[in-house]
C-alpha positions as CSV (number, residue, x, y, z in Angstrom):
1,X,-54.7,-32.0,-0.9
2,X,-51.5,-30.3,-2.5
3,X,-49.7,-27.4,-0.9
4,X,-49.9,-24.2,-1.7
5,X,-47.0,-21.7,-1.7
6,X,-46.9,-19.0,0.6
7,X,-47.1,-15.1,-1.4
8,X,-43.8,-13.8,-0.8
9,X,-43.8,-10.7,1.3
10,X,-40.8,-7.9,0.8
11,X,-39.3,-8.0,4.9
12,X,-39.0,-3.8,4.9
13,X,-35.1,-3.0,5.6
14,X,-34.2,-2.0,9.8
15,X,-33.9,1.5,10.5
16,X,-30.7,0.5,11.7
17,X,-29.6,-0.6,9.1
18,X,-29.4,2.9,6.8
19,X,-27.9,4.2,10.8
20,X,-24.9,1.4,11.2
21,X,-22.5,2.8,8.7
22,X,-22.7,6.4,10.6
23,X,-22.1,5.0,13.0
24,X,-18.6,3.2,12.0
25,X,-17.7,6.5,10.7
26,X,-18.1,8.4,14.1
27,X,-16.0,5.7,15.8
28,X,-12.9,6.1,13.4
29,X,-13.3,9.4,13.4
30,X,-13.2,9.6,17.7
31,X,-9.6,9.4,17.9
32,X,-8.8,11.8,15.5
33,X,-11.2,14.8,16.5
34,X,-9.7,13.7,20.0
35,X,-6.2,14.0,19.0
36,X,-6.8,17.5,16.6
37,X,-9.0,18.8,20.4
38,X,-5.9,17.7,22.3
39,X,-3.9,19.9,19.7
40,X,-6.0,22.7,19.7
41,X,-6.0,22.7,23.9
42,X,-2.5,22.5,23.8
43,X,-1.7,25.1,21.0
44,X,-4.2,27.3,23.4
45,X,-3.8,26.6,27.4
46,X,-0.6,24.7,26.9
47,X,3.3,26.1,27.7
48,X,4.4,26.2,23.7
49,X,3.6,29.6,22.1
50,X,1.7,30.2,19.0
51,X,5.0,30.4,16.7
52,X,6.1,26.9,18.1
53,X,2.8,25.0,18.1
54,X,0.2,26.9,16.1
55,X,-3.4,26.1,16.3
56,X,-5.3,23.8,13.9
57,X,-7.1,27.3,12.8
58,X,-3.4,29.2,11.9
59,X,-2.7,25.7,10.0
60,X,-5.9,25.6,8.0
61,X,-5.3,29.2,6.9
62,X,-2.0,28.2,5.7
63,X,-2.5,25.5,3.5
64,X,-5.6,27.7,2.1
65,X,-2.9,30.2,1.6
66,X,-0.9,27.3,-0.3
67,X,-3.9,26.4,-2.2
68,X,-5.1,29.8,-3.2
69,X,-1.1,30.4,-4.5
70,X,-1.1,26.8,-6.0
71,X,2.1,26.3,-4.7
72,X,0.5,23.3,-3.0
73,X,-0.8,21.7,-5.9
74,X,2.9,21.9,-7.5
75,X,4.7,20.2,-4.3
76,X,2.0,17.8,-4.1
77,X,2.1,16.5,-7.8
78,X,6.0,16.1,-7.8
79,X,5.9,14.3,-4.6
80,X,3.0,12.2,-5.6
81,X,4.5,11.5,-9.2
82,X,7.9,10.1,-7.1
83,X,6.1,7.8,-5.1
84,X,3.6,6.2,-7.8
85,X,6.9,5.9,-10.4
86,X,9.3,4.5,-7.0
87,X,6.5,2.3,-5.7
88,X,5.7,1.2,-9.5
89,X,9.3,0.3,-9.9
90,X,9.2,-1.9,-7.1
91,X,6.0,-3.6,-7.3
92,X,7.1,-4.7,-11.0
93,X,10.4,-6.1,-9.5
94,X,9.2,-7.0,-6.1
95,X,6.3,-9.4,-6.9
96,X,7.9,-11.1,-9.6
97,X,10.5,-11.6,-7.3
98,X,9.3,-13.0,-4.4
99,X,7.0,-15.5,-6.5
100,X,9.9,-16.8,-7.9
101,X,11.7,-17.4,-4.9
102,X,8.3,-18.6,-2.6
103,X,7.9,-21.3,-5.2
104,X,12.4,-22.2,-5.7
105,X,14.1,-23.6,-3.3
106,X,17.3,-22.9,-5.0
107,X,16.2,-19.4,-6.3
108,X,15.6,-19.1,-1.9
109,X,19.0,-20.2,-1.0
110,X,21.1,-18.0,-4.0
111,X,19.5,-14.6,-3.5
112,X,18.7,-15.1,0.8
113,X,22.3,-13.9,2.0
114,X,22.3,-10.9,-0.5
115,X,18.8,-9.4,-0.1
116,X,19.5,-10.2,3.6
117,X,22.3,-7.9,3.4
118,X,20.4,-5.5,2.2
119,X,17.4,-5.7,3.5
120,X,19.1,-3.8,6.6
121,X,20.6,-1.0,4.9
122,X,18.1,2.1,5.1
123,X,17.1,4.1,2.0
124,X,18.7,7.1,2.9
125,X,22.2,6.0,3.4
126,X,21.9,5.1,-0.4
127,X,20.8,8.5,-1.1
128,X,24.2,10.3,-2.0
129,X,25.5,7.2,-4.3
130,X,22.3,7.4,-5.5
131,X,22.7,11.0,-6.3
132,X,26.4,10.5,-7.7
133,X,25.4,7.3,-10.0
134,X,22.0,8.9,-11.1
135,X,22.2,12.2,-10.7
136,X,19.8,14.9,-9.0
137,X,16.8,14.3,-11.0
138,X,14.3,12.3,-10.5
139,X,16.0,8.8,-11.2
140,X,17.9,9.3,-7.8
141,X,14.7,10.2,-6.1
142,X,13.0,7.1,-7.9
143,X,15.5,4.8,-7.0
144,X,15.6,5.4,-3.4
145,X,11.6,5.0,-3.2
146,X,11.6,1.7,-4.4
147,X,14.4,0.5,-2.8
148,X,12.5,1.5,0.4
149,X,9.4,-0.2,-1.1
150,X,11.0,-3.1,-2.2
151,X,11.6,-5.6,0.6
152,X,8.0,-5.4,2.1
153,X,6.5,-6.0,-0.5
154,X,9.3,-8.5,-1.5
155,X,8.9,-10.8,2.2
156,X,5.2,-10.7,1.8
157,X,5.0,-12.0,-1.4
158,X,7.9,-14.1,-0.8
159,X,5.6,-15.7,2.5
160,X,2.5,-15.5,1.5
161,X,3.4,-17.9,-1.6
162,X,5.3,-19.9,0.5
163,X,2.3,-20.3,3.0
164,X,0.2,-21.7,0.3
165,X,-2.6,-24.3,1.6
166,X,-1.3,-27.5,0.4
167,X,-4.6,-28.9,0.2
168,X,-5.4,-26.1,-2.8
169,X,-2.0,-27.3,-4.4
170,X,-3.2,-30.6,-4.1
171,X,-6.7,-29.5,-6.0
172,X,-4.7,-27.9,-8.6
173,X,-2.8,-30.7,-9.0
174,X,-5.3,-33.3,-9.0
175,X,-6.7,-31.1,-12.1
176,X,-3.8,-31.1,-13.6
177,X,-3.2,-27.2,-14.5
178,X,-0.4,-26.0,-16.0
179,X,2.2,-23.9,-13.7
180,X,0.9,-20.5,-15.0
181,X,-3.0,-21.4,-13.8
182,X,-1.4,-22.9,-10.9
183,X,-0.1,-20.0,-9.8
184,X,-3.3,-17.7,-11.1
185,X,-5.5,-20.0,-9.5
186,X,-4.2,-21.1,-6.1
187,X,-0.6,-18.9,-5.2
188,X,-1.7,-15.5,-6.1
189,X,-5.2,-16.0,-4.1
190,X,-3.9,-18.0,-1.6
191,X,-1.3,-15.1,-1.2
192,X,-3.2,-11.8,-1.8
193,X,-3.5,-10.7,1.5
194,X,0.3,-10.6,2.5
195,X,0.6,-9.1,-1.0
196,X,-1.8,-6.2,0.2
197,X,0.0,-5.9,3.7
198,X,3.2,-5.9,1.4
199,X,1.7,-2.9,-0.6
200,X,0.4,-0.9,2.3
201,X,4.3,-1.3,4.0
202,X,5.4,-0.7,1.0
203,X,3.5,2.3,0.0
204,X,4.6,3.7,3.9
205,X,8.0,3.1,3.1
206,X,7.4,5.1,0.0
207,X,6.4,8.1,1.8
208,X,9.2,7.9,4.5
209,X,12.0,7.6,2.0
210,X,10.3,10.4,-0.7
211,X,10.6,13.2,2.3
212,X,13.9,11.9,2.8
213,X,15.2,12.4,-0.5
214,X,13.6,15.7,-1.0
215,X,14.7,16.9,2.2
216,X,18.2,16.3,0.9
217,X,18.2,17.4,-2.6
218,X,14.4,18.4,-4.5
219,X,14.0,22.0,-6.4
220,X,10.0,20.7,-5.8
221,X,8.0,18.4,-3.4
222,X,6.1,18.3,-0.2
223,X,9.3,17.4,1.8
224,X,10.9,20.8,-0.1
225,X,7.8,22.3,0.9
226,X,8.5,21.4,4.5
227,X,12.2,22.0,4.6
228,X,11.8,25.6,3.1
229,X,9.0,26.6,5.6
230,X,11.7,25.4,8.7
231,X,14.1,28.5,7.0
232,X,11.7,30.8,6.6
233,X,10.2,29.7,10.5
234,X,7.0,28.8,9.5
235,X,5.7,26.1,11.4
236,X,2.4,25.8,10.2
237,X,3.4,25.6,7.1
238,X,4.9,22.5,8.2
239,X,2.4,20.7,10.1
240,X,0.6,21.5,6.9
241,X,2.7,19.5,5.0
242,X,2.5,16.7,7.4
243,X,-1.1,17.0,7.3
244,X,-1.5,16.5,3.8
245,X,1.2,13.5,3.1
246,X,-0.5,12.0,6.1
247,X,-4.3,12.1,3.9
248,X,-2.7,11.3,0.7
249,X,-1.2,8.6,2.0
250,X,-4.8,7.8,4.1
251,X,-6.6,8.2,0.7
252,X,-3.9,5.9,-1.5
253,X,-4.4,3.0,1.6
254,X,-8.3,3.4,1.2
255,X,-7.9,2.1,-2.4
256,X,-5.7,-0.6,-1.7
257,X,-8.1,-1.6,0.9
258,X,-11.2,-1.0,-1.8
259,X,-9.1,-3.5,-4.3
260,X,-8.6,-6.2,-1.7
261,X,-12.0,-6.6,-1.3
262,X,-13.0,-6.8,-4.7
263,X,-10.1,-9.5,-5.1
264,X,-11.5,-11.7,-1.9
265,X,-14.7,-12.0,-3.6
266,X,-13.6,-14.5,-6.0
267,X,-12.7,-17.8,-4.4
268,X,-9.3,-19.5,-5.0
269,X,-10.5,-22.8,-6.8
270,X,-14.5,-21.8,-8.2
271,X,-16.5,-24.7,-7.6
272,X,-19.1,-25.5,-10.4
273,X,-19.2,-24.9,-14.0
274,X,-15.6,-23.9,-14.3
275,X,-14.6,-27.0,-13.2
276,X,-14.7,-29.5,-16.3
277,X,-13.7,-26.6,-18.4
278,X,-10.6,-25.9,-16.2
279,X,-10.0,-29.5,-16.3
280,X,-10.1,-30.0,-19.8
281,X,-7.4,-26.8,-20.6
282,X,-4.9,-28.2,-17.8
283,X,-5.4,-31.4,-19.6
284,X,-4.1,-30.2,-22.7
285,X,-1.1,-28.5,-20.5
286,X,1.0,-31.3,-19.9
287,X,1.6,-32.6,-16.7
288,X,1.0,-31.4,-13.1
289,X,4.2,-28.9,-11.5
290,X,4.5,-31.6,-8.6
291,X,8.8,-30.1,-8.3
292,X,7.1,-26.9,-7.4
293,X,7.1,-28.1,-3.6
């Protein structure tokens, strides 16, 4: 007597299910209603008056004031044009970078004692050569930004290639790729998540030396904004300002964090079809990088 298969029946999704991602929300968004209550209770029963700490109501009005006006909307585009073209700048020389040194030896050992050098030198004491080489545009502003988001994204890169499992080299190897798929198919993987702690440092650092430099010398930007509310004595105008670079910066980390994942769906070294194929191409490559390591 054969065996028949079983009808297959549709299991109906738990209720819980739809309710799980609510409930993730609430919890990352406990600590901050918590902190914005504790401001509020302070700003209210606390010993700072209303001109010194103003409530999260006087500092909503504010920035709709600032909207309204569209002030904000200038301040916020400069500043957030000066980070993307800083933090572009340095991812283009940062990554490249610190590949090429994670994979040398000798590459290692020439740049170590100069980047080491300057690696502790903060961004704003380059600010006025910066100013007197490039002038008070937006190259000096530029410059400073991805000097600041240079290194961590640099040392990530620079670790995270270095850190590579030796067992995928060895894969790699034993299909004899070519250096270029090497790297695309075992480094960069292997590597992306220091790359992505790299970019969120990096992107932080961006922020931090962007409100520097317009704090110094900026005719626009949010750090402008907040350095022009301290002389008129508008304080919520300021924690205004630090409201907003704090969600820009919140909203730019989201998407790194949305990319990342994309990225850790696909798997070093794919297993299956690829395989002969990939074989076949490294074949006609030459021989396996084994002075890489």
């Amino acid at each position: 007597m054969g065996l028949r298969k079983a009808p297959l029946v549709a299991v109906p999704a738990s209720p819980a299910a739809g309710v799980r991602p609510f409930w993730r929300l609430g919890r990352r968004m406990l600590l901050p209603a918590a902190l914005v209550a504790g401001w509020w209770a302070a700003a209210r029963f606390g010993p700072f008056t209303p001109y010194l700490l103003p409530a999260p109501p006087a500092v909503a009005r504010a920035l709709g004031e600032l909207i309204e006006s569209g002030e904000l909307w200038v301040h916020l585009t400069a500043s957030l044009g000066r980070v993307l073209a800083g933090f572009g700048l340095a991812v283009v020389l940062a990554l490249p970078l610190g590949l090429v040194v994670g994979l040398s030896r000798r590459a290692r050992e020439l740049l170590a004692p100069t980047l080491g050098f300057l690696q502790h030198v903060p961004p704003i004491a380059w600010i006025p050569l910066f100013i007197l080489w490039l002038g008070i545009g937006e190259a000096s502003k530029n410059a400073v930004i991805a000097y600041a988001a240079f290194f961590p994204l640099f040392l990530n890169t620079l670790h995270g290639i270095a850190a590579a499992d030796p067992r995928l080299i060895e894969v790699g190897l034993l299909y004899r790729l070519p250096p270029l798929a090497l790297i695309r198919e075992v480094y960069l993987p292997a590597a992306a998540p220091a790359i992505f702690t790299g970019l969120r440092l990096g992107l932080g650092y961006s922020w931090r030396a962007l409100v520097a430099a317009e704090l110094i010398a900026a005719p626009s930007g949010l750090g402008y904004l907040i350095v022009e509310a301290r002389e008129l004595s508008q304080p919520a105008v300021i924690l205004g300002g630090v409201a907003v670079i704090g969600l820009v910066g919140l909203s730019l980390e989201a998407f790194l964090d949305c990319a990342e994942r994309r990225l850790r769906r696909r798997p070093a070294l794919p297993a299956g079809r690829g395989e002969p194929a990939r074989a076949q191409a490294a074949a006609k490559g030459g021989a396996p990088c084994r002075t890489w390591r």
